[in-house]
C-alpha positions in Angstrom: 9.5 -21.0 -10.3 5.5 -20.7 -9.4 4.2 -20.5 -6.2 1.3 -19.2 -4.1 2.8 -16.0 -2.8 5.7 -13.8 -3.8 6.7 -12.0 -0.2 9.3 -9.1 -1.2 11.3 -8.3 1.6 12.8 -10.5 4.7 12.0 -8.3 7.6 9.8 -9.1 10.3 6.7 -8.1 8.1 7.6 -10.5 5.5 9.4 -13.1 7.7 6.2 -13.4 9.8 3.9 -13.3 7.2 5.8 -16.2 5.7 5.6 -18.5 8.3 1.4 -17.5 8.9 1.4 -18.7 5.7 3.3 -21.8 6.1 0.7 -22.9 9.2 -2.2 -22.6 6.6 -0.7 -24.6 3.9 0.0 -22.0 1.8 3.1 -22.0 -0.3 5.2 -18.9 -0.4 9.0 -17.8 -1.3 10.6 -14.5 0.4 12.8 -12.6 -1.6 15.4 -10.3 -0.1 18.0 -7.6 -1.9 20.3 -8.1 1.1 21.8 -10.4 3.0 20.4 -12.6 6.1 23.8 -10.9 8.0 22.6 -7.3 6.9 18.8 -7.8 7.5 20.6 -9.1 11.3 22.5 -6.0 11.7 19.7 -3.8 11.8 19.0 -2.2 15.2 15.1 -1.3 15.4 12.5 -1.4 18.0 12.2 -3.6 21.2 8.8 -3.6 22.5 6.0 -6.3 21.8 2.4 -6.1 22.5 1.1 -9.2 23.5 -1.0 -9.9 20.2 2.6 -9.7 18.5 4.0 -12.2 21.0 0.4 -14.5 20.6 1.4 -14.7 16.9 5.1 -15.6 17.4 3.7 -18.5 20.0 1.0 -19.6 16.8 4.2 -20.0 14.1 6.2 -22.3 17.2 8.7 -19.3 17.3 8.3 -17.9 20.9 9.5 -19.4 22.6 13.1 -17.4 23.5 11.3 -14.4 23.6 9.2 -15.7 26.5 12.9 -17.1 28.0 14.5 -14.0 27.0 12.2 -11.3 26.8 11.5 -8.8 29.8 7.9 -8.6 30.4 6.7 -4.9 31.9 3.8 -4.1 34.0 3.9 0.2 33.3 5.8 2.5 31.8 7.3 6.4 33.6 6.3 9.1 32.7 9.2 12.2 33.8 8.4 15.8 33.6 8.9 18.7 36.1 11.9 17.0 38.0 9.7 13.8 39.2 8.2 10.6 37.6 5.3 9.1 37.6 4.1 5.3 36.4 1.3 4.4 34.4 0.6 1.0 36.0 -0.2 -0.5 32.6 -1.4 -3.6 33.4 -3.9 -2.4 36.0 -5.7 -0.4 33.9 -5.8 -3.2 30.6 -5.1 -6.5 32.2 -2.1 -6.7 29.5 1.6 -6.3 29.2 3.9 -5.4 26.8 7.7 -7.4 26.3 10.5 -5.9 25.6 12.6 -8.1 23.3 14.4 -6.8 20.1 13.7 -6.5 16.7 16.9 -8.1 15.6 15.9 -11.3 18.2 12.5 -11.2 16.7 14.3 -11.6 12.8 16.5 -13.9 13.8 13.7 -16.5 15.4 11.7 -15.6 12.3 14.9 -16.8 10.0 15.4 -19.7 12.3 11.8 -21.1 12.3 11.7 -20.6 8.4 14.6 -22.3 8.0 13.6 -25.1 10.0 10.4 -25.5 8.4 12.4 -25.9 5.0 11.4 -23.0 3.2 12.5 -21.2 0.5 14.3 -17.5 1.1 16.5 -15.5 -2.0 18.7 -13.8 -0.5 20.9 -11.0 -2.7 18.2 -10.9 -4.7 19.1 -8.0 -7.4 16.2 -5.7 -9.0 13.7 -7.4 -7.7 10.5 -6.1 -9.5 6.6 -6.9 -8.7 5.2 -6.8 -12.1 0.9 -7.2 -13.5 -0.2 -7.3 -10.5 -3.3 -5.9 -12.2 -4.2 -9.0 -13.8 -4.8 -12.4 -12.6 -1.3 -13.2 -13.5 1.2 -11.5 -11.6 5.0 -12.4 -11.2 8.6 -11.2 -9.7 11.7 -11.1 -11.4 14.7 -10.6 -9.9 18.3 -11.4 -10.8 20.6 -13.8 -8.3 24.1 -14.4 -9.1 24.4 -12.5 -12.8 21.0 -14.5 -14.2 17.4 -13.4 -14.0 14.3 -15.5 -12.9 11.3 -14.7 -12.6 8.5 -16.3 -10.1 4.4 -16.9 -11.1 2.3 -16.2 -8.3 -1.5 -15.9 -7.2 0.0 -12.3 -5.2 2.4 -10.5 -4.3 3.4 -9.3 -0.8 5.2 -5.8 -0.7 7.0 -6.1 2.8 10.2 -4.1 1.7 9.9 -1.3 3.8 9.5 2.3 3.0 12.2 2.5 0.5 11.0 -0.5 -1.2 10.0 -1.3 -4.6 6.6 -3.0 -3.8 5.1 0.9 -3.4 7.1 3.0 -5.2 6.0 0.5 -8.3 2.2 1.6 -8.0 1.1 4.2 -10.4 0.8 7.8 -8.5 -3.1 7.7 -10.0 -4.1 4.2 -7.8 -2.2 6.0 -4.3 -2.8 8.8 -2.0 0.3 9.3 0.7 0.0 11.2 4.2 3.0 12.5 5.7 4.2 14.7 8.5 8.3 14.6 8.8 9.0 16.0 12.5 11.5 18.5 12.7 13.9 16.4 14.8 15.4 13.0 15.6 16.3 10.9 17.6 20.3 9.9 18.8 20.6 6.6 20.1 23.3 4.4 21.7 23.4 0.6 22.4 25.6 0.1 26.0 26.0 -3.3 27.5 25.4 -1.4 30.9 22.2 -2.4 33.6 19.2 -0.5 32.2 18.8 2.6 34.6 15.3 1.6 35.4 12.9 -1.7 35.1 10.6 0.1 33.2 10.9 2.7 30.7 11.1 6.2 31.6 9.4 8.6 29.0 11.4 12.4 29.7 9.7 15.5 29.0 12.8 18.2 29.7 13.3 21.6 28.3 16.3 20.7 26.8 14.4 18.1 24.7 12.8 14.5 24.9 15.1 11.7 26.3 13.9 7.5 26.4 15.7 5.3 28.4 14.9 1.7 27.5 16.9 -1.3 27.6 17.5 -5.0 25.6 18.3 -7.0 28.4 19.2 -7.1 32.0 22.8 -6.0 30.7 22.2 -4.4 28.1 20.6 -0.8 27.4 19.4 1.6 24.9 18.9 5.4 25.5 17.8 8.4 23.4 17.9 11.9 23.4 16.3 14.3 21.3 18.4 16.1 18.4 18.6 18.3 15.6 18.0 17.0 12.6 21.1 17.9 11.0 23.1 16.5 14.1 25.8 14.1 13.1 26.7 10.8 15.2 30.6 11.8 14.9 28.8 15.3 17.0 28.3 13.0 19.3 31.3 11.5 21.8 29.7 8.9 24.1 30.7 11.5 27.1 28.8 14.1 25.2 25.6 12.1 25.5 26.2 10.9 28.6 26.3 14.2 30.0 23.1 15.2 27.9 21.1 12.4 29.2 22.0 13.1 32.7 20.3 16.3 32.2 17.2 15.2 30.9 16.6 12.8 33.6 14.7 13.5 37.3 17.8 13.6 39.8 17.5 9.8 41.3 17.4 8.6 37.0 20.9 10.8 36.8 22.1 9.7 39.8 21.6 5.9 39.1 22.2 5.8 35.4 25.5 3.6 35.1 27.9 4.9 31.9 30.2 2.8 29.1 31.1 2.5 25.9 28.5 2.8 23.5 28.7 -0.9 21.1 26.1 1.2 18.8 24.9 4.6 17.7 22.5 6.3 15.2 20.6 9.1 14.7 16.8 8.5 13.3 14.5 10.9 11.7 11.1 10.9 13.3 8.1 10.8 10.0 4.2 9.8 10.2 3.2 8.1 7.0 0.6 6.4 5.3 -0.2 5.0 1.8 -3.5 4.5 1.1 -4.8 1.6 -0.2 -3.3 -1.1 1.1 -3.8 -3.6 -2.0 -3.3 -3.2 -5.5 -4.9 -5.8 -7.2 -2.9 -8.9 -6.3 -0.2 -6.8 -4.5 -0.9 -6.2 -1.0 1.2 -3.8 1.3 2.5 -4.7 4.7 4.3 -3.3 7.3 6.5 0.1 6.9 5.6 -0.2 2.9 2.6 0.9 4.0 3.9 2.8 7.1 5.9 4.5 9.4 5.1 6.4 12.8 7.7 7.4 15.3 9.2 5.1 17.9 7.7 7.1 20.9 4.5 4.8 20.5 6.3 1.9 19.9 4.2 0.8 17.2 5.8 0.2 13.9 6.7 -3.5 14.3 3.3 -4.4 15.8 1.7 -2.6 13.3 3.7 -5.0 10.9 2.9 -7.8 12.9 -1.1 -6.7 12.7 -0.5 -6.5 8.8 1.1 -9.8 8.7 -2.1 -11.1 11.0 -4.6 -9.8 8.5 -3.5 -10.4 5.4 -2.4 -14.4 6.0 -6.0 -14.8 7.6 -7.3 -13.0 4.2 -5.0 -15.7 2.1 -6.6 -18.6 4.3 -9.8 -17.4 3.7 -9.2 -17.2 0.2 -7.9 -20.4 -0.3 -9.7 -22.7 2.2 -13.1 -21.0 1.9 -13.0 -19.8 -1.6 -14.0 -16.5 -0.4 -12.5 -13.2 -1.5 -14.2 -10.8 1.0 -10.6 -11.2 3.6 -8.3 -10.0 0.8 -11.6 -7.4 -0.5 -11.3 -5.8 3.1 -7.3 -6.1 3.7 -7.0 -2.5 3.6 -9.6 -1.5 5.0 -9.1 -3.3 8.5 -5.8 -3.3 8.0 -6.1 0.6 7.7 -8.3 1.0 10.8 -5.6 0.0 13.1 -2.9 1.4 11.6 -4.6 5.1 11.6 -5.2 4.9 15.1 -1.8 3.7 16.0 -0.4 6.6 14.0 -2.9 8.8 16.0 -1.4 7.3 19.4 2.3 7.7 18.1 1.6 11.3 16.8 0.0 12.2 20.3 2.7 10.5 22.4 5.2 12.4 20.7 3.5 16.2 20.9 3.7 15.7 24.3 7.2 14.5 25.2 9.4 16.4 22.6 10.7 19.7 22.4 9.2 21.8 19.7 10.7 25.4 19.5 8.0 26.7 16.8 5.4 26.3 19.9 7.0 28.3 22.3 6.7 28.9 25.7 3.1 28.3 26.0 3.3 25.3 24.0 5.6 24.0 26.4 3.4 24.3 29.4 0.5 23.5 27.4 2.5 20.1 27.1 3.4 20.1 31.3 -0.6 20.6 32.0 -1.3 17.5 29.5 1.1 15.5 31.4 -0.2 16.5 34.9 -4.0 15.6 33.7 -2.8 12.1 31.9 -0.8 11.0 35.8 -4.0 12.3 37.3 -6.8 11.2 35.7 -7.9 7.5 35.9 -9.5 7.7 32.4 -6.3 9.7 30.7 -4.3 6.7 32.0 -6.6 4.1 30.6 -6.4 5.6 27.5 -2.8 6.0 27.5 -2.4 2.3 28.4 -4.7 1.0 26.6 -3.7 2.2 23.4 0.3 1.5 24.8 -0.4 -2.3 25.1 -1.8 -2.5 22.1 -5.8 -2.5 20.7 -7.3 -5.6 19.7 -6.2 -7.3 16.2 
């Protein structure tokens, strides 16, 4: 099989960048190790910036979200018993949408699937290999048999476990990483969201986020050891912990059920660096992760996906190689300062014991300055809704 791009990895990075592709007449084939049902079952972020909604409207495959998705004008900030909202959309003139990550995949599949292209999924040992040369190919093995694609590049979207990374030599790549020294326990409840915004909870007994999918449908968070296990964790147990963590009108509105999900993430700031490897470029959380309290890891992905398919065009249509010469670089610019925005958001709302007690009102006296002053809350929106592609 040949084709113009080998995309590794049927995320949203890869699904996306797939169908960019498509729209500029560029050939591609996605493979994936799992299949379309597990990529589904994945339960990830919710929140869009508009760019990453502009770019599911420019691949024809927004248009549920717009149906389905719940557009916000702020965000809450709680701290000190009371709330107080950063009016988002006065400060930027932009919004952000909350519709989920598995909604966002599952348009992605649908509009490639309409479009005719090709996806593997199951794909075994999938392996990018001379990307150093002008040459570079995939193999993989489907089904007990091994193939093995030609390509102009390769696409590492495969996430941070992937092989698209790990198969750079440690020479040609420099990694940054900070692993936070908790997590964060979540549950899925087809309950009315407790709030029509999000409410961001600075409490001494640790960071809570309550957030929602839907109308009927809500996610929550609270702030948890590390070595914390989700069997720890009765729904009435977290309940109870939430309650706590919330200003008394939150606890006294939040409405309880079953939890239909729950899982405990580990909170990490990474970053490869480069971004491309000769004809392998990386995309999305190859490349990157940051924690969820900036929401920022798919619409980083979605940035990626943005920059390199405009590089590709350029490439192709213009003859020019100066889009794919700067992929990392711009790609890079944005991602550094979204890390920078996740990294601050979360030093402010969690509970870190190593800090103490002055760290903890050094963290009350940040949040009283942000709700205060009209250029803190810019800044805090502004970076929130997303900066500029």
């Amino acid at each position: 099989m040949r084709t113009k791009v080998a995309i590794i990895g049927a995320g949203p990075a890869g699904l996306l960048l797939g169908q960019l592709l498509h729209t500029y007449g560029i050939d591609n084939v996605i493979l994936e190790k799992h299949t379309a049902d597990y990529v589904l079952a994945r339960i990830r972020a919710g929140l869009l910036e508009e760019g990453t909604v502009g770019l599911l409207d420019q691949i024809g495959a927004g248009q549920r979200a717009h149906h389905e998705g719940l557009v916000h004008d702020g965000i809450e900030l709680a701290f000190g018993g009371s709330r107080h909202r950063i009016d988002m959309k006065a400060f930027t003139g932009k919004t952000v949408m909350i519709y989920g990550q598995t909604e966002v995949t599952l348009d992605l599949m649908n509009a490639r699937r309409a479009a005719g292209l090709t996806t593997v999924y199951e794909a075994a040992d999938v392996t990018p290999l001379d990307f150093d040369t002008d040459h570079p190919r995939v193999t993989y093995v489907k089904d007990g048999a091994t193939h093995a694609i030609a390509c102009d590049f390769i696409a590492g979207c495969d996430g941070f476990h992937g092989i698209s990374r790990a198969s750079v030599k440690p020479p040609a790549i420099e990694t940054f990483e900070r692993v936070y020294p908790f997590g964060w326990l979540g549950i899925l409840s087809d309950t009315p969201p407790v709030s029509h915004e999000l409410i961001y909870s600075n409490h001494a007994r640790g960071f809570a986020l309550c957030t929602m999918r839907s109308r009927s449908r809500s996610r929550y968070y609270v702030q948890c050891a590390l070595d914390d296990q989700v069997e720890q964790w009765p729904d009435d147990r977290f309940w109870d912990e939430l309650r706590r963590r919330l200003d008394q009108k939150a606890a006294d509105s939040l409405i309880t059920g079953p939890s239909i999900e729950k899982s405990i993430a580990p909170l990490r700031s990474f970053v490869a660096e480069p971004m491309r490897f000769g004809r392998m470029f990386l995309a999305g959380d190859a490349a990157h992760i940051v924690p969820p309290t900036g929401a920022k890891g798919l619409n980083l992905a979605a940035s990626d996906a943005h920059y390199l398919a405009s590089a590709l065009r350029e490439y192709y249509d213009e003859k020019s190689s100066a889009g794919i010469d700067h992929y990392s670089e711009t790609a890079l610019a944005r991602v550094w300062k979204a890390v920078r925005f996740s990294w601050w958001m979360t030093s402010i709302l969690h509970k870190f014991p190593e800090n103490g007690t002055i760290g903890a009102r050094i963290q009350l006296a940040e949040l009283d300055y942000v709700t205060r002053s009209k250029a803190a809350m810019t800044s805090l929106a502004e970076n929130y809704v997303g900066l500029p592609f």
